[in-house]
PDB file of the backbone (N, CA, C, O) and the ligand in Angstrom, with CONECT records:
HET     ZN  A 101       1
ATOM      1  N   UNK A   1     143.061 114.944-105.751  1.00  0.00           N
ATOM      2  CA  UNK A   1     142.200 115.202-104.611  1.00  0.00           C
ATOM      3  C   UNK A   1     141.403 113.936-104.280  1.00  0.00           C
ATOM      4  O   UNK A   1     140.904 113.180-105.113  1.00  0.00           O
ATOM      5  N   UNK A   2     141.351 113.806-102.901  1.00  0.00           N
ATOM      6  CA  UNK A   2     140.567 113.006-102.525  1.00  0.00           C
ATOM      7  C   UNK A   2     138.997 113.071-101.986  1.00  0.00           C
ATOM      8  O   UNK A   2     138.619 113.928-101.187  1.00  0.00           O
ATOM      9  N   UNK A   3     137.807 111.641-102.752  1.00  0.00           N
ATOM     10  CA  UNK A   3     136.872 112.028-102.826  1.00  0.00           C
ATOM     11  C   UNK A   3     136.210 111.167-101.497  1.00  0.00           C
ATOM     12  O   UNK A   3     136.341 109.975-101.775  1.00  0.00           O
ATOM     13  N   UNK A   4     135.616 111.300-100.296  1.00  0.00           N
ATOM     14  CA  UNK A   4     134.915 110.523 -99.298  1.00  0.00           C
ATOM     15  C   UNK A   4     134.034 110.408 -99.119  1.00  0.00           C
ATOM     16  O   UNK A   4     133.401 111.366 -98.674  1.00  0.00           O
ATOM     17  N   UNK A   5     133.451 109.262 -99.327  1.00  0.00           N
ATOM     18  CA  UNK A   5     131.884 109.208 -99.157  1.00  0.00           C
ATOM     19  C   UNK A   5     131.183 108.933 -97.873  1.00  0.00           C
ATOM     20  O   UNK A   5     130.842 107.832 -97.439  1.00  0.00           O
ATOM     21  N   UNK A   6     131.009 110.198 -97.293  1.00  0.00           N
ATOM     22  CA  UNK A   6     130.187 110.340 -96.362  1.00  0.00           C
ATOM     23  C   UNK A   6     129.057 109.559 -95.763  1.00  0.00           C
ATOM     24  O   UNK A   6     127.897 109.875 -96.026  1.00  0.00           O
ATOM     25  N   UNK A   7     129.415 108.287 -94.758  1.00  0.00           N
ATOM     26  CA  UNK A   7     127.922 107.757 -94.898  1.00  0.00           C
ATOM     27  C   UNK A   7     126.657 108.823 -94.282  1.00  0.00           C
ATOM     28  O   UNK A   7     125.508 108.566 -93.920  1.00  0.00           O
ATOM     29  N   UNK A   8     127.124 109.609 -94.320  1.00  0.00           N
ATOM     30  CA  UNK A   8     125.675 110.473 -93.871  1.00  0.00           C
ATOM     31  C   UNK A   8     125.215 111.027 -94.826  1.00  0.00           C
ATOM     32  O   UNK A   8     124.081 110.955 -95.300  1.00  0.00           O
ATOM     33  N   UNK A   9     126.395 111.804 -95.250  1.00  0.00           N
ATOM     34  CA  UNK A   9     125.685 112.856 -96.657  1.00  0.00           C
ATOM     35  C   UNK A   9     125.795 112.646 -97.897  1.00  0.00           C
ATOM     36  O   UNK A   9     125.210 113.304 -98.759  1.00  0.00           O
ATOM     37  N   UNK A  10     126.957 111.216 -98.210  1.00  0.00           N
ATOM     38  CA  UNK A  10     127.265 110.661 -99.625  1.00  0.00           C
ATOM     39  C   UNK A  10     128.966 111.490-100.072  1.00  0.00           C
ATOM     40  O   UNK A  10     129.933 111.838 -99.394  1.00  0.00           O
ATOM     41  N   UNK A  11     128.745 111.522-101.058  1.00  0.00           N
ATOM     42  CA  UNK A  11     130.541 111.957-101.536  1.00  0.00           C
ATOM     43  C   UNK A  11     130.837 113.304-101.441  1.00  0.00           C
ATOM     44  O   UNK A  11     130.353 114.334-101.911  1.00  0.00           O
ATOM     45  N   UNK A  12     131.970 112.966-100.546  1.00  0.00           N
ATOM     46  CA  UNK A  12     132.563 114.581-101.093  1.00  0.00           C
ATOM     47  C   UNK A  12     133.865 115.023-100.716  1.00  0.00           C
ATOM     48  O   UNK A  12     134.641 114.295-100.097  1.00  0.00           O
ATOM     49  N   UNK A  13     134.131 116.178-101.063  1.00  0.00           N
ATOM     50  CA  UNK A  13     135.784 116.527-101.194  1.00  0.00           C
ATOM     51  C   UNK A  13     136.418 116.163-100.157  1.00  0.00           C
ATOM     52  O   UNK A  13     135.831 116.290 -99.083  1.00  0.00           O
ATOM     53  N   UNK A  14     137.410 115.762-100.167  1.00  0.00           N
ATOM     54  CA  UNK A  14     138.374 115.818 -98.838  1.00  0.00           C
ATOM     55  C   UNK A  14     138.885 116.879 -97.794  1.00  0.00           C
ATOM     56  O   UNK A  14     139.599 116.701 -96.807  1.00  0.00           O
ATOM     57  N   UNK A  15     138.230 118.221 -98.366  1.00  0.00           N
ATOM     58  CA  UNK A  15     138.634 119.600 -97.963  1.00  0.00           C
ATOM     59  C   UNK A  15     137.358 119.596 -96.833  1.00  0.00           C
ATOM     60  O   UNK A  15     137.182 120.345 -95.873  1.00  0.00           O
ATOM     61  N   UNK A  16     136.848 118.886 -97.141  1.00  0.00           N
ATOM     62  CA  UNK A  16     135.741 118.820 -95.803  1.00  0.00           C
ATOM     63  C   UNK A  16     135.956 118.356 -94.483  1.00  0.00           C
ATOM     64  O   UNK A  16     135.516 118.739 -93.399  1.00  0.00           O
ATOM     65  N   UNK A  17     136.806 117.356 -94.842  1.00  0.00           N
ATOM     66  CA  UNK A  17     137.362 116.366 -93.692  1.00  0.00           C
ATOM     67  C   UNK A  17     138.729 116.831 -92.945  1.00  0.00           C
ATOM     68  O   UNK A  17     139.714 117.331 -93.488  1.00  0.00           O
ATOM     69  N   UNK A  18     138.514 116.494 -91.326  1.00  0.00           N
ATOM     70  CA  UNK A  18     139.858 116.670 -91.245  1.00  0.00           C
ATOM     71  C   UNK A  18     140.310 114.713 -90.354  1.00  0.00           C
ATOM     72  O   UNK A  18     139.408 113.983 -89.942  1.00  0.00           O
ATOM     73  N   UNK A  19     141.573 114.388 -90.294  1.00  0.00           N
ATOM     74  CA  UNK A  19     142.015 113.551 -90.483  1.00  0.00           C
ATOM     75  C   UNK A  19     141.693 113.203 -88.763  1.00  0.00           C
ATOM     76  O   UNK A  19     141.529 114.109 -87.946  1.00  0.00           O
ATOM     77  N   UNK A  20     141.652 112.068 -88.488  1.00  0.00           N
ATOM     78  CA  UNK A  20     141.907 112.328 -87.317  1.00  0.00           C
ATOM     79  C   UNK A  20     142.105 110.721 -86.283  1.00  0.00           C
ATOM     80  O   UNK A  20     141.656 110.348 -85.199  1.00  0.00           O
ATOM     81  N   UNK A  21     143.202 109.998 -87.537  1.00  0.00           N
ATOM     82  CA  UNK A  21     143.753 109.223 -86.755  1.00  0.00           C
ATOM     83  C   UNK A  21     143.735 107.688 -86.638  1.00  0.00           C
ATOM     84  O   UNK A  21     142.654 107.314 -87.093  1.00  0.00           O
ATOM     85  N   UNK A  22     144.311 106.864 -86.313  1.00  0.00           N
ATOM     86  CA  UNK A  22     144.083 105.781 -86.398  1.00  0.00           C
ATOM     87  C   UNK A  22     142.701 105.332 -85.927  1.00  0.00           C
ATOM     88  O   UNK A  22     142.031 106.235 -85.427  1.00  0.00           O
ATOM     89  N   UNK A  23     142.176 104.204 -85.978  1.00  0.00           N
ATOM     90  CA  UNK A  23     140.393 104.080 -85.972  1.00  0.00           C
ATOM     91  C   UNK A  23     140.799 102.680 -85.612  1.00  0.00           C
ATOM     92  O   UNK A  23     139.750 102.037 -85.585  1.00  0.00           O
ATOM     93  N   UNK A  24     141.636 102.027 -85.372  1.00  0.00           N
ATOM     94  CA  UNK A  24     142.253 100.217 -84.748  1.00  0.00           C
ATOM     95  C   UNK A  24     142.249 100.441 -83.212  1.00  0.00           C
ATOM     96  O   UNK A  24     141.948  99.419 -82.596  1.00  0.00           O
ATOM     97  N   UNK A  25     142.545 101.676 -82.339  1.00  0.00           N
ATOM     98  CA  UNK A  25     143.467 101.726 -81.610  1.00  0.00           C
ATOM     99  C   UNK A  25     142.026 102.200 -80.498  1.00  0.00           C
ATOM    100  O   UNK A  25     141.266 103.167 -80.535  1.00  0.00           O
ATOM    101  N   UNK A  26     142.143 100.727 -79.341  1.00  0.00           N
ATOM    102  CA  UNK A  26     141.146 100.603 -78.794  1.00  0.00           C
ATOM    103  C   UNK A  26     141.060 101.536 -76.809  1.00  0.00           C
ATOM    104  O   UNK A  26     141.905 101.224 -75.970  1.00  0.00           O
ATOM    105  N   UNK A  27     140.376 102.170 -76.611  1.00  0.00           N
ATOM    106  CA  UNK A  27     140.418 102.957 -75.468  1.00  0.00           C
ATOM    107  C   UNK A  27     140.348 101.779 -74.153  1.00  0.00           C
ATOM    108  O   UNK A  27     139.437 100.957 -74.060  1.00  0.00           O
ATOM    109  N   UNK A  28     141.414 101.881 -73.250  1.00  0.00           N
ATOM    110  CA  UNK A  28     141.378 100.581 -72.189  1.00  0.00           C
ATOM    111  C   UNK A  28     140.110 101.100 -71.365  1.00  0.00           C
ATOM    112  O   UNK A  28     139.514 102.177 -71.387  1.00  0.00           O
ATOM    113  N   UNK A  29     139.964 100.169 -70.781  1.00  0.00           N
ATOM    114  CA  UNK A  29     138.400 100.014 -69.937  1.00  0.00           C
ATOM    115  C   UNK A  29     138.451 100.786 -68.440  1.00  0.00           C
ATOM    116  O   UNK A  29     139.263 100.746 -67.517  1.00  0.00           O
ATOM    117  N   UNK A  30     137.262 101.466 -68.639  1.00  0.00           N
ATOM    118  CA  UNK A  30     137.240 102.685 -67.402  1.00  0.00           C
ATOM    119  C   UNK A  30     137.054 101.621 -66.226  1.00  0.00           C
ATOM    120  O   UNK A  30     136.584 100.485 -66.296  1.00  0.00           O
ATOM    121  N   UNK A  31     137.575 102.336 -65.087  1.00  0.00           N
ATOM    122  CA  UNK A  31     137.583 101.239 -64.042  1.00  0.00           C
ATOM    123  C   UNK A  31     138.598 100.327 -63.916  1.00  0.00           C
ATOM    124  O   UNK A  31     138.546  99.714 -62.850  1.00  0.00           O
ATOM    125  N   UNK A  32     139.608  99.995 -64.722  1.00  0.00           N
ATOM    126  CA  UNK A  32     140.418  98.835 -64.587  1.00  0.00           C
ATOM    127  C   UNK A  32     141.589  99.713 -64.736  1.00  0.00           C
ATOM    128  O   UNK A  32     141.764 100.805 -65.278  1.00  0.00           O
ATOM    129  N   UNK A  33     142.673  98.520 -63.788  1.00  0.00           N
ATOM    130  CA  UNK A  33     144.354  99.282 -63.379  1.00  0.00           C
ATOM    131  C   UNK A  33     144.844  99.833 -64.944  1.00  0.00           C
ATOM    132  O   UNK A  33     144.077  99.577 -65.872  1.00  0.00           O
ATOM    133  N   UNK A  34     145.556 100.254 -65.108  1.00  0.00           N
ATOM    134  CA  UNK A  34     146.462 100.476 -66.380  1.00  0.00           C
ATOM    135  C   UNK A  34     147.442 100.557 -66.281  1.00  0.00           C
ATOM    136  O   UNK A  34     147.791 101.320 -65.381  1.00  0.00           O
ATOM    137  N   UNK A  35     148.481  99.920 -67.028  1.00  0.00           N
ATOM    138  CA  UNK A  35     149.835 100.626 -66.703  1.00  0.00           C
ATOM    139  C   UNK A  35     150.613 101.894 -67.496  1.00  0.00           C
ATOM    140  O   UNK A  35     150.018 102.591 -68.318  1.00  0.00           O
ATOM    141  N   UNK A  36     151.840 102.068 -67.181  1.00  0.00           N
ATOM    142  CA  UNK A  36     151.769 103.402 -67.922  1.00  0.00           C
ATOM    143  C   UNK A  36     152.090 103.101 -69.809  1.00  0.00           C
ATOM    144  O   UNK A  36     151.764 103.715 -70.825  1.00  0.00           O
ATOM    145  N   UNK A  37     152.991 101.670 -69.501  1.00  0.00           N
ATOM    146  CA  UNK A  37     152.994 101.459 -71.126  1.00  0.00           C
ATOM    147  C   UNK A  37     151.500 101.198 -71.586  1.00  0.00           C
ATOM    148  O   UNK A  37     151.184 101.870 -72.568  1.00  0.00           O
ATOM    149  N   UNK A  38     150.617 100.452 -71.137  1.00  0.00           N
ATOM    150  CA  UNK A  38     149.261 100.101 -71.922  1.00  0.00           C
ATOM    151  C   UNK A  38     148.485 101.528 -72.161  1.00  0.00           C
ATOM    152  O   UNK A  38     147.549 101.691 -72.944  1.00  0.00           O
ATOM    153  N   UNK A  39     149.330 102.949 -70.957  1.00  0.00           N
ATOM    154  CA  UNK A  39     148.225 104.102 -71.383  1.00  0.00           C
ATOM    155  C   UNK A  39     148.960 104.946 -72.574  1.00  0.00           C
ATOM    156  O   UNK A  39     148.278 105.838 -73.076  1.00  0.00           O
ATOM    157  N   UNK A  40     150.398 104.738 -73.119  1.00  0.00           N
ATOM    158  CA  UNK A  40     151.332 105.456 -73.748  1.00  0.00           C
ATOM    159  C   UNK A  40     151.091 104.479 -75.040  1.00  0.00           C
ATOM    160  O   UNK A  40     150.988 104.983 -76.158  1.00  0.00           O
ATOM    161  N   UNK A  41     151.022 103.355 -74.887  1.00  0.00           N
ATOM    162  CA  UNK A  41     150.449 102.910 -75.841  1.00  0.00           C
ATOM    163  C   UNK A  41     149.262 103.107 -76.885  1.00  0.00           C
ATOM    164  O   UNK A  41     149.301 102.790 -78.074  1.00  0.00           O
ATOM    165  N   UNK A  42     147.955 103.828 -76.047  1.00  0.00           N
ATOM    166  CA  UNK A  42     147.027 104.045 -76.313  1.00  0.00           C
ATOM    167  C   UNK A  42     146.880 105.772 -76.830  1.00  0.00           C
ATOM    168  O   UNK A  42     146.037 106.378 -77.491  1.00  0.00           O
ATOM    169  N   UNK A  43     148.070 106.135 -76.198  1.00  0.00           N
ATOM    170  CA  UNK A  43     148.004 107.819 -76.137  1.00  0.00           C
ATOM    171  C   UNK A  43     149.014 108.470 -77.373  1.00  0.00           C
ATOM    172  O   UNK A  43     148.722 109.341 -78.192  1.00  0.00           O
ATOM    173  N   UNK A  44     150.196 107.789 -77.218  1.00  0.00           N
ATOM    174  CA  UNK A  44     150.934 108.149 -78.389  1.00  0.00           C
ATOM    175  C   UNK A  44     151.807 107.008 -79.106  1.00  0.00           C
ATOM    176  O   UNK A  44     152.453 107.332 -80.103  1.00  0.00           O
ATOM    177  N   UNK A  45     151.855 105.632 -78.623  1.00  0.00           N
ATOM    178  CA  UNK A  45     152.361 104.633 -79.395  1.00  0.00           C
ATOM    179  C   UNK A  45     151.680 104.464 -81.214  1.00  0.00           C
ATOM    180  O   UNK A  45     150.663 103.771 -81.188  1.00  0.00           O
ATOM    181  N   UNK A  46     151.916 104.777 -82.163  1.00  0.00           N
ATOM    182  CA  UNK A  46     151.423 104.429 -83.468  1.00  0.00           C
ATOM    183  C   UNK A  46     152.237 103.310 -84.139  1.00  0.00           C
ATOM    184  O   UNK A  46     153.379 103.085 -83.737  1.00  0.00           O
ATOM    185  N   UNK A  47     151.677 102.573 -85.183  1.00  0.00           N
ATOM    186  CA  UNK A  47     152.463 101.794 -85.630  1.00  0.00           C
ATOM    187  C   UNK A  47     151.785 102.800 -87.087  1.00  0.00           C
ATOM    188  O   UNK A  47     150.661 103.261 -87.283  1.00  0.00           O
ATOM    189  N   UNK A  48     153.475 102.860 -88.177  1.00  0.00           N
ATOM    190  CA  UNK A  48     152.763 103.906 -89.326  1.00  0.00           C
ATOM    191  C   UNK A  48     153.182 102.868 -90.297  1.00  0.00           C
ATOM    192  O   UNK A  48     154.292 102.621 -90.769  1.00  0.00           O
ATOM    193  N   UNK A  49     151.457 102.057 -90.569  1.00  0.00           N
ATOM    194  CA  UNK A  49     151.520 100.662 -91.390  1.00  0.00           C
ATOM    195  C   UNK A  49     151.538 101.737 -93.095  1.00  0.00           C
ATOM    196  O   UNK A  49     151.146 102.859 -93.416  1.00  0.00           O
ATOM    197  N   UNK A  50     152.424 100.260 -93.982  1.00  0.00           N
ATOM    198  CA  UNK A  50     151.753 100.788 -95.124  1.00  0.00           C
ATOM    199  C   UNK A  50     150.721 100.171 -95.618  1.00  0.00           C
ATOM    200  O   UNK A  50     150.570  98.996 -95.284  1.00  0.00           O
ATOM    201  N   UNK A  51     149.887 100.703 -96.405  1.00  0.00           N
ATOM    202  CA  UNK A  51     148.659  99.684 -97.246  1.00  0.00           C
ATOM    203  C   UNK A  51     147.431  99.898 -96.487  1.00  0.00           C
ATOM    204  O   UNK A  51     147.314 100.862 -95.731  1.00  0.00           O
ATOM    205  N   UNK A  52     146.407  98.934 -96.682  1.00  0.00           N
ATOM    206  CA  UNK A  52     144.960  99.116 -96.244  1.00  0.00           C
ATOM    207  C   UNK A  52     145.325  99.578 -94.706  1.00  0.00           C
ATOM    208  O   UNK A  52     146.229  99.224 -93.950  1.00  0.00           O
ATOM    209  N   UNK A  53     144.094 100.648 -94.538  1.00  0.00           N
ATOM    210  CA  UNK A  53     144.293 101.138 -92.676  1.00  0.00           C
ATOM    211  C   UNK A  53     143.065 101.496 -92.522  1.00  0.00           C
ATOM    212  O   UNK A  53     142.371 102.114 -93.329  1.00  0.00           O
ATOM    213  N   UNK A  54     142.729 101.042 -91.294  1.00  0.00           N
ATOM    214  CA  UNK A  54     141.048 101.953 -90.689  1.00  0.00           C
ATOM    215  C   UNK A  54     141.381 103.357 -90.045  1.00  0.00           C
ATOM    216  O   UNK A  54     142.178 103.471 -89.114  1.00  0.00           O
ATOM    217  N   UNK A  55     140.864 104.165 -90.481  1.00  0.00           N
ATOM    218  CA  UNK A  55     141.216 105.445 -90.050  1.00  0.00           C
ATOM    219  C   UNK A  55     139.807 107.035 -89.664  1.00  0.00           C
ATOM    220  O   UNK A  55     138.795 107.337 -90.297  1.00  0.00           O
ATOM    221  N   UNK A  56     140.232 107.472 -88.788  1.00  0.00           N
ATOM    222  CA  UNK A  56     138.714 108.245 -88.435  1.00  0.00           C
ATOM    223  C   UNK A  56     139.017 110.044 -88.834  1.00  0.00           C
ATOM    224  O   UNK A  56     139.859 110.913 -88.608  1.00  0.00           O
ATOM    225  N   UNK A  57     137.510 109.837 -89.674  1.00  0.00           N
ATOM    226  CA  UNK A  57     138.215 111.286 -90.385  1.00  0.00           C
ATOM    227  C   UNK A  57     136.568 112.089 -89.593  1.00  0.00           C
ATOM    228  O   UNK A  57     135.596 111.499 -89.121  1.00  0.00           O
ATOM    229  N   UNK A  58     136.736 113.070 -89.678  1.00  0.00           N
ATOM    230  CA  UNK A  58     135.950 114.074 -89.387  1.00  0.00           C
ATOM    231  C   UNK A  58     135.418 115.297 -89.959  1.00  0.00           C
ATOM    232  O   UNK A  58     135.981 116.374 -90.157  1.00  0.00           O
ATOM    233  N   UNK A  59     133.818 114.803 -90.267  1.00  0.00           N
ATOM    234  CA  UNK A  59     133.350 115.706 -91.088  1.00  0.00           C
ATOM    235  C   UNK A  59     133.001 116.787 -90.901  1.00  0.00           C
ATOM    236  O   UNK A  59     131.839 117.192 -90.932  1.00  0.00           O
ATOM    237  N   UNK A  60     134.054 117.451 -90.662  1.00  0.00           N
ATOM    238  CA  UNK A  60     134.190 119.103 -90.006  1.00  0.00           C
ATOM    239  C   UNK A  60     133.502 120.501 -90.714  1.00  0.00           C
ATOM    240  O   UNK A  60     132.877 121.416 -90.177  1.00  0.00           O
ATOM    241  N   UNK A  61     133.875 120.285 -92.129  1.00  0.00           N
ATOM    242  CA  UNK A  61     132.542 121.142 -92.704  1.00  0.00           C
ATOM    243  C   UNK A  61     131.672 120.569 -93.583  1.00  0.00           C
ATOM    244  O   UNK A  61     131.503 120.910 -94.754  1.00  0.00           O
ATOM    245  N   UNK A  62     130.971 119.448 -92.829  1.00  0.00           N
ATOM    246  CA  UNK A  62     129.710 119.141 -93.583  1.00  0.00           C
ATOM    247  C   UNK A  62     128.829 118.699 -91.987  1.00  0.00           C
ATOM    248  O   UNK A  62     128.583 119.526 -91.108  1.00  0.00           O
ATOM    249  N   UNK A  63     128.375 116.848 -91.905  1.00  0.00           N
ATOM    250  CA  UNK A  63     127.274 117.041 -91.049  1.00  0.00           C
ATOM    251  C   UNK A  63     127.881 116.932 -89.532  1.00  0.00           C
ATOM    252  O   UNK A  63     127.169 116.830 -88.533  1.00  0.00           O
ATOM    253  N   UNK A  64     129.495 116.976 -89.519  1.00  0.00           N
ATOM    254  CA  UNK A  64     130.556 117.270 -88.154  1.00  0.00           C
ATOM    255  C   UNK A  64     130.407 115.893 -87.894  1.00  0.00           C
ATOM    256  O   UNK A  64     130.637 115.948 -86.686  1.00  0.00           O
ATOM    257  N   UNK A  65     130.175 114.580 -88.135  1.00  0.00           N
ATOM    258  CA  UNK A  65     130.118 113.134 -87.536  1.00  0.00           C
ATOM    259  C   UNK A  65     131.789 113.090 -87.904  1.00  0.00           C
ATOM    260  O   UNK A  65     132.471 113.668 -88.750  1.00  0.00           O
ATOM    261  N   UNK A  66     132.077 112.138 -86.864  1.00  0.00           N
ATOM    262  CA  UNK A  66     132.709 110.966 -87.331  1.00  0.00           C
ATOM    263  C   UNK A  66     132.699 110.104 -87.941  1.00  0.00           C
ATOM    264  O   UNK A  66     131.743 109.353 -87.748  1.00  0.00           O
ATOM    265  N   UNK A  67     133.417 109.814 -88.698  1.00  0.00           N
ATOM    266  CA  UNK A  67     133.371 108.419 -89.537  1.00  0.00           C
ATOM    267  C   UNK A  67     134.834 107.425 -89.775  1.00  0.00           C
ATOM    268  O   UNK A  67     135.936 107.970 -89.725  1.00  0.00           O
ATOM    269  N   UNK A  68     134.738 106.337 -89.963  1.00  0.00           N
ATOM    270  CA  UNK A  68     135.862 105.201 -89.935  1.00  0.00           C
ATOM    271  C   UNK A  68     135.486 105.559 -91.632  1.00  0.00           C
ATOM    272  O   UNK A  68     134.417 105.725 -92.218  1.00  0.00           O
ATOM    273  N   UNK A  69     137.113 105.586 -92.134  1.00  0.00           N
ATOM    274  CA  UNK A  69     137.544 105.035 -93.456  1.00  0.00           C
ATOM    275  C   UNK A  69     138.335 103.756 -93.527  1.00  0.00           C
ATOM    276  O   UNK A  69     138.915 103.360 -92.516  1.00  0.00           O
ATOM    277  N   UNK A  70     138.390 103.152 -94.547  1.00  0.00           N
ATOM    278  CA  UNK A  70     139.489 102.283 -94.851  1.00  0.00           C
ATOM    279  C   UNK A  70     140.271 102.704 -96.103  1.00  0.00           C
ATOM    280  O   UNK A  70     139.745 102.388 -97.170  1.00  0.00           O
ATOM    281  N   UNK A  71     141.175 103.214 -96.142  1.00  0.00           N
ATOM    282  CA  UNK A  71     142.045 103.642 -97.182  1.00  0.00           C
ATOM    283  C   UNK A  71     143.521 102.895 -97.015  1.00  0.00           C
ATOM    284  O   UNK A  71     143.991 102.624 -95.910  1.00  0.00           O
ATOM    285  N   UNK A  72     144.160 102.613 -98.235  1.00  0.00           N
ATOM    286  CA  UNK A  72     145.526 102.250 -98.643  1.00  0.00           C
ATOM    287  C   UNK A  72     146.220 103.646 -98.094  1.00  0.00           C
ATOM    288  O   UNK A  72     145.845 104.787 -98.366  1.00  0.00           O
ATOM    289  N   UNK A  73     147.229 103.296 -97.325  1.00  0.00           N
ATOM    290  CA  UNK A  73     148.257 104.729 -96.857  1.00  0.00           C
ATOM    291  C   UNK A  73     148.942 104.987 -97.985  1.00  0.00           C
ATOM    292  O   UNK A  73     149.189 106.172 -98.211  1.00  0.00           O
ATOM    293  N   UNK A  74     149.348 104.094 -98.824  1.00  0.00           N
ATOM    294  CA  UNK A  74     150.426 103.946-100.050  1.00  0.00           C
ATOM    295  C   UNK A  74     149.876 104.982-101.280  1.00  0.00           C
ATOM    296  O   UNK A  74     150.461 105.930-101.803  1.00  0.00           O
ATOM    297  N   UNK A  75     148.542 104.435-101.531  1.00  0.00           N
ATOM    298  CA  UNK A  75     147.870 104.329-102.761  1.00  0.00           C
ATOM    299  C   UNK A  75     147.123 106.104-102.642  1.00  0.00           C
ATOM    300  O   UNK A  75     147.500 107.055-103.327  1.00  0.00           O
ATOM    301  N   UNK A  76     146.105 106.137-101.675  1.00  0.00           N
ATOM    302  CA  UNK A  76     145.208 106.646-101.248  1.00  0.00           C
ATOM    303  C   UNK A  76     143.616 106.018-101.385  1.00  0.00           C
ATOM    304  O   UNK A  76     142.561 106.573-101.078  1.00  0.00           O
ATOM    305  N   UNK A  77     143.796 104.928-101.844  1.00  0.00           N
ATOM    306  CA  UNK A  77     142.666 104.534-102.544  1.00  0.00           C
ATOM    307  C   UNK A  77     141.483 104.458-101.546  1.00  0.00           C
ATOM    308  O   UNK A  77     142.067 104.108-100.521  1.00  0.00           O
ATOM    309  N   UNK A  78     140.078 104.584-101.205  1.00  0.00           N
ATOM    310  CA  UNK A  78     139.495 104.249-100.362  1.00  0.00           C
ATOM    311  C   UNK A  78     138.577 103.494-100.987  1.00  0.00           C
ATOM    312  O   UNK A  78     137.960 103.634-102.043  1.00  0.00           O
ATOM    313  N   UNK A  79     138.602 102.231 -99.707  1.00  0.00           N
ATOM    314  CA  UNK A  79     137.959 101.070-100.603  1.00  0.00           C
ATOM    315  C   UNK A  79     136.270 101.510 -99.952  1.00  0.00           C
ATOM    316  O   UNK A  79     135.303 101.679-100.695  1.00  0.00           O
ATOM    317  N   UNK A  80     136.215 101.649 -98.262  1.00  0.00           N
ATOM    318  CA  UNK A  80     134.759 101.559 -97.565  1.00  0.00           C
ATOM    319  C   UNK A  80     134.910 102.451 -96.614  1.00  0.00           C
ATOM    320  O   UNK A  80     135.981 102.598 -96.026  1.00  0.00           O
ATOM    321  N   UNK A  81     133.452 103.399 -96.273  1.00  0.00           N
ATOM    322  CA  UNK A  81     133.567 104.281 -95.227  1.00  0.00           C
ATOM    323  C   UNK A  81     132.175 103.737 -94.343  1.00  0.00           C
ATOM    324  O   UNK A  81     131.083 103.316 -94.725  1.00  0.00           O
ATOM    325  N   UNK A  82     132.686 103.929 -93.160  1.00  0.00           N
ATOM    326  CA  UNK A  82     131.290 103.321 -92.037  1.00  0.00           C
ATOM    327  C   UNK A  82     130.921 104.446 -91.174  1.00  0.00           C
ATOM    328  O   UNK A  82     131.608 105.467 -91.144  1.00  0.00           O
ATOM    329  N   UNK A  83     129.741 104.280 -90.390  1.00  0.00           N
ATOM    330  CA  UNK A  83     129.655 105.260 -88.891  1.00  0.00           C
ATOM    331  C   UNK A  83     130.376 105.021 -88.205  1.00  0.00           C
ATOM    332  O   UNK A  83     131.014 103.973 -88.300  1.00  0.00           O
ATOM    333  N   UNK A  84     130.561 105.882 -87.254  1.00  0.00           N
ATOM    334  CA  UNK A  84     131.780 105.726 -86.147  1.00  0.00           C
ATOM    335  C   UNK A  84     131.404 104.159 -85.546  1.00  0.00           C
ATOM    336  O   UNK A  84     132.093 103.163 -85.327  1.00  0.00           O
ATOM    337  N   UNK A  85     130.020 104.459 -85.403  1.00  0.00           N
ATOM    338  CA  UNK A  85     129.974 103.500 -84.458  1.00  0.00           C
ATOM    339  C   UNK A  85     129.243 101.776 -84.893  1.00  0.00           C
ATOM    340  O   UNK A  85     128.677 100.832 -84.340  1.00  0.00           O
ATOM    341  N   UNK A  86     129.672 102.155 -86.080  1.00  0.00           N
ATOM    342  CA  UNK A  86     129.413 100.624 -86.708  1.00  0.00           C
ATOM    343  C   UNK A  86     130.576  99.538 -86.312  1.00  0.00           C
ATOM    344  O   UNK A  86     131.484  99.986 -85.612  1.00  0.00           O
ATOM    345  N   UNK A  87     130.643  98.179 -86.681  1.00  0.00           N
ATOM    346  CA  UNK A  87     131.802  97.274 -86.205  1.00  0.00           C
ATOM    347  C   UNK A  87     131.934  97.164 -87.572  1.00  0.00           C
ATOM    348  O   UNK A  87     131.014  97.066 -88.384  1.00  0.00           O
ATOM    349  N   UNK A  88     133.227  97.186 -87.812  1.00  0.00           N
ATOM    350  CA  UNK A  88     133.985  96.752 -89.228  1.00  0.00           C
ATOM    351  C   UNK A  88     134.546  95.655 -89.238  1.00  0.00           C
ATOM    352  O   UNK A  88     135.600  95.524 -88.616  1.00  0.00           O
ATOM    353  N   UNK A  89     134.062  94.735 -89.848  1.00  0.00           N
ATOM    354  CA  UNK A  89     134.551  93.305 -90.304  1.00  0.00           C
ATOM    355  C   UNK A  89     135.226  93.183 -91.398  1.00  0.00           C
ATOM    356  O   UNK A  89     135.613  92.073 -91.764  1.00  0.00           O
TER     357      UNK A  89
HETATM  358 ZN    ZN A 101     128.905 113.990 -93.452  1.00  0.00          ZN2+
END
């Protein structure tokens, strides 16, 4: 089982969380043309990397935030978890 540490509430089960997706994959800018590959890109294009990935899980039964993980896809290992809306370097 996997354990996530919540930056809001601190650690906890993974049964809390639900998954919800790549956390790289940037929304194009309101107001500007798009085409249909740059919106299919954004909508259902994935690349399914192995190894370290930023990924946004959702703390559905605890304080309901979002949050960015970084976990190994391979391993499961999670190295760092941020607020949604922090910048990850
Ligand atoms: Zn939480």
């Amino acid at each position: 089982m996997l354990y996530i540490n919540c930056p809001h509430c601190g650690m906890r089960s993974q049964n809390e969380f639900s998954y919800g997706g790549d956390a790289s994959v940037k929304r194009p800018l309101l107001n500007k043309e798009v085409s249909d590959q740059e919106w299919d890109d954004f909508v259902y294009n994935r690349k399914s990397l192995r190894g370290k990935h930023l990924e946004l899980w959702h703390h559905i039964s605890g304080c309901r935030q979002w949050i960015k993980v970084e976990r190994d896809t391979s391993t499961h290992e999670i190295f760092r978890t941020f607020k949604a809306d922090e910048e990850v370097v």
